[in-house]
Backbone bond lengths (Angstrom), bond angles and torsions (degrees), N, CA, C in turn:
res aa  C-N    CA-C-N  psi(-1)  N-CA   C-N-CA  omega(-1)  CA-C   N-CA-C  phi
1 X - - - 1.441 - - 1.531 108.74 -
2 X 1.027 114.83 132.07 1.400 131.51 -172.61 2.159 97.30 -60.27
3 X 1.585 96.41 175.87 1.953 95.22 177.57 1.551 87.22 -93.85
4 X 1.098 147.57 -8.21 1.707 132.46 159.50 0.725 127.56 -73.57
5 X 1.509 122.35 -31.13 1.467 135.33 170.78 1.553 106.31 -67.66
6 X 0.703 120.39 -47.73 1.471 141.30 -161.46 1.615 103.26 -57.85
7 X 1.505 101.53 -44.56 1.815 123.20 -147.63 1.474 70.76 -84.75
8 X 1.785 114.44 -54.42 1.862 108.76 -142.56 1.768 92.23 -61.04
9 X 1.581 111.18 -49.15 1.248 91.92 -175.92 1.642 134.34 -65.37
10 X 1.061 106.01 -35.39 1.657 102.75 164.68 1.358 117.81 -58.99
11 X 1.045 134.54 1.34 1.443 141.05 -176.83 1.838 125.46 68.23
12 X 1.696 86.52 17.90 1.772 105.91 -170.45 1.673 109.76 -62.45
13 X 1.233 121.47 52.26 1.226 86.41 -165.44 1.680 108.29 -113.86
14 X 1.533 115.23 50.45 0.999 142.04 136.53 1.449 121.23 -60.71
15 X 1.368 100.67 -35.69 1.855 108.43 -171.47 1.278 109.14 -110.58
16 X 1.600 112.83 2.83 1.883 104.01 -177.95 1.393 97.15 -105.74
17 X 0.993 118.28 28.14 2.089 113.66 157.22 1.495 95.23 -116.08
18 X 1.277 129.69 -13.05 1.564 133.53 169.58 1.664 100.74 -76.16
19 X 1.442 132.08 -53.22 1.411 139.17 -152.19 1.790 85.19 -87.79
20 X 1.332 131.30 -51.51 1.459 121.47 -150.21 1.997 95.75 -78.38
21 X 1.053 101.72 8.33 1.616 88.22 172.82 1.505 127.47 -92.71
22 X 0.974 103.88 95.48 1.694 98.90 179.95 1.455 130.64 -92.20
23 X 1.434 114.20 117.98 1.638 128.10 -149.24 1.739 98.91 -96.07
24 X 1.414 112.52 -25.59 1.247 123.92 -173.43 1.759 121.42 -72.98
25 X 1.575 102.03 -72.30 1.306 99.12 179.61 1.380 109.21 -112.03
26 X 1.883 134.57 11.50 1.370 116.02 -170.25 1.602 97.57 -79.59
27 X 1.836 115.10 -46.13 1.406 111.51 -172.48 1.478 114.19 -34.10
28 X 1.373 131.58 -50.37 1.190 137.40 -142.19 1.863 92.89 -97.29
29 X 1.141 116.69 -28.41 1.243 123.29 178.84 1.715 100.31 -67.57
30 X 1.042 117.48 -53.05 1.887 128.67 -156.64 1.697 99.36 -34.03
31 X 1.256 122.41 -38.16 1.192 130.63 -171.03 1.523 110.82 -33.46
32 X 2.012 108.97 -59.33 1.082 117.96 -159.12 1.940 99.38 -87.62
33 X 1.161 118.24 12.80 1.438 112.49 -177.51 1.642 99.36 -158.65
34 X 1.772 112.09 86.47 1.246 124.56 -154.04 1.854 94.34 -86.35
35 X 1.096 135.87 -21.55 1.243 124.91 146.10 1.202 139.65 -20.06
36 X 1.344 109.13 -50.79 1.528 125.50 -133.60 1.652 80.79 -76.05
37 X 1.029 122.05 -40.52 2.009 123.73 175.48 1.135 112.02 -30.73
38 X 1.278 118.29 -35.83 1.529 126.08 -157.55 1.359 85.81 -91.32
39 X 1.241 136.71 -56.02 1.068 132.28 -125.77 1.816 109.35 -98.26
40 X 1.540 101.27 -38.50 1.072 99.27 159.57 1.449 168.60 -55.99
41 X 1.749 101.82 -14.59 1.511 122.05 149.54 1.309 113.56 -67.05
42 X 1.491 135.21 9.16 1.256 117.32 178.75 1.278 117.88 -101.90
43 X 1.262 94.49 -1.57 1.456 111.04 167.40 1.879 125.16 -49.16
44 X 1.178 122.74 100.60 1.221 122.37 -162.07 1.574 129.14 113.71
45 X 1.518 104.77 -18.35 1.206 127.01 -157.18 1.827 109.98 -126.23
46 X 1.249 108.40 122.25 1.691 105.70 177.74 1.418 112.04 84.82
47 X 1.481 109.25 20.31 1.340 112.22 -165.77 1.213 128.50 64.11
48 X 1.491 123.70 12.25 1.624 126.19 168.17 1.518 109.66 -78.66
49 X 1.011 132.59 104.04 1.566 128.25 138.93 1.056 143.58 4.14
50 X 1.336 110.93 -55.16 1.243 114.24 -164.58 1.881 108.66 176.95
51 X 1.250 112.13 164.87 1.875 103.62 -179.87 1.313 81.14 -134.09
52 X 2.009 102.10 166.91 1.640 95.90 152.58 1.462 86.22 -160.66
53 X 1.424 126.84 158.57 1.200 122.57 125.87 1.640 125.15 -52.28
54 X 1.910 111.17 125.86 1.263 107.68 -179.14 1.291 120.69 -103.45
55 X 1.387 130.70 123.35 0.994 131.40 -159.48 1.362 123.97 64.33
56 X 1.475 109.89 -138.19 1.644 107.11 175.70 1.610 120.20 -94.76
57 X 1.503 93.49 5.96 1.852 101.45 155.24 1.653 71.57 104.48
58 X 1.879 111.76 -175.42 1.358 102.80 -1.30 1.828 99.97 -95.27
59 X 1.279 120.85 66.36 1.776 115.34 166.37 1.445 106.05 -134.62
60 X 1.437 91.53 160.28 1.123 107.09 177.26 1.154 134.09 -116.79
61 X 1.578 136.46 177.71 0.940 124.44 -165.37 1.844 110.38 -158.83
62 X 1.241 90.97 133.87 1.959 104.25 -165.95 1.242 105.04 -104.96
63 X 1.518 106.70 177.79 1.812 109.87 175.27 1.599 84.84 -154.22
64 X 1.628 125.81 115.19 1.198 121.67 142.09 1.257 139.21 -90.85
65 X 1.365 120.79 174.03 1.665 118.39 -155.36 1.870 104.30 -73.83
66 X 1.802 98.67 -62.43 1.496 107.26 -159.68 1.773 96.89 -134.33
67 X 0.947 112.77 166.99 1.565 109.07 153.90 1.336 132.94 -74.54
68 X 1.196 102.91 -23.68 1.961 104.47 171.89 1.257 95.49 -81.23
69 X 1.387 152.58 5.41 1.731 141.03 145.70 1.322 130.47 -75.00
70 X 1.758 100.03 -14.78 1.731 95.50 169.21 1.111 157.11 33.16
71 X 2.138 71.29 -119.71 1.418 103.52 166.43 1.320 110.04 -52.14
72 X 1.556 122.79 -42.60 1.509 115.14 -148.99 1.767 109.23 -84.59
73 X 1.704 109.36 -11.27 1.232 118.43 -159.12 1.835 86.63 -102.05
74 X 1.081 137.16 -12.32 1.334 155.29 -160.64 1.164 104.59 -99.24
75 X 1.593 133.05 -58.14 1.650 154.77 162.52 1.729 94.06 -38.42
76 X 1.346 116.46 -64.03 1.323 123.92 -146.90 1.344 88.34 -74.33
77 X 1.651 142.23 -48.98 1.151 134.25 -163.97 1.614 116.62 -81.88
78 X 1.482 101.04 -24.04 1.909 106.27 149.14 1.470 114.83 -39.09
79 X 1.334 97.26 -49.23 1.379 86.56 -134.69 1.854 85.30 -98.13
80 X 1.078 138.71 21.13 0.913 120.81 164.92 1.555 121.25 -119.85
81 X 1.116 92.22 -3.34 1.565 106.73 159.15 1.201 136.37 -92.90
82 X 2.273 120.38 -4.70 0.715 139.65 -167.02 1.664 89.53 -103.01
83 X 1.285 115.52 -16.60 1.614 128.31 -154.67 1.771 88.91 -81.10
């Protein structure tokens, strides 16, 4: 089981915006997915979880809190990609 799997099932998800950050290979990756800048401070915020570059880009990939945050985690990722 993967450390996301791991976190989602224990219900850690205090620590999966700590685990989805990758210091190693996302910087050097960001190039090919010029978004992902934006997108990644939202991490924590609007009920998103967590960001990552997935794989070798160029997509990405979120973790939200609940379903009644959505909309609001949905608004926030508009609008920072519209930014």
């Amino acid at each position: 089981m993967s450390r996301w799997g791991w976190l989602l099932q224990q219900a850690r998800s205090d620590l999966l915006r700590i685990a989805m950050r990758d210091c190693i290979h996302q910087p050097y990756r960001a190039a090919i997915c010029p978004l992902l800048t934006r997108l990644l401070p939202l991490a924590g915020e609007h009920g998103i979880l967590g960001a990552a570059l997935s794989g070798a880009g160029p997509s990405g990939v979120g973790n939200r809190s609940n379903e009644e945050r959505v909309p609001e985690a949905t608004a926030a990722i508009q609008g920072a990609l519209e930014a």
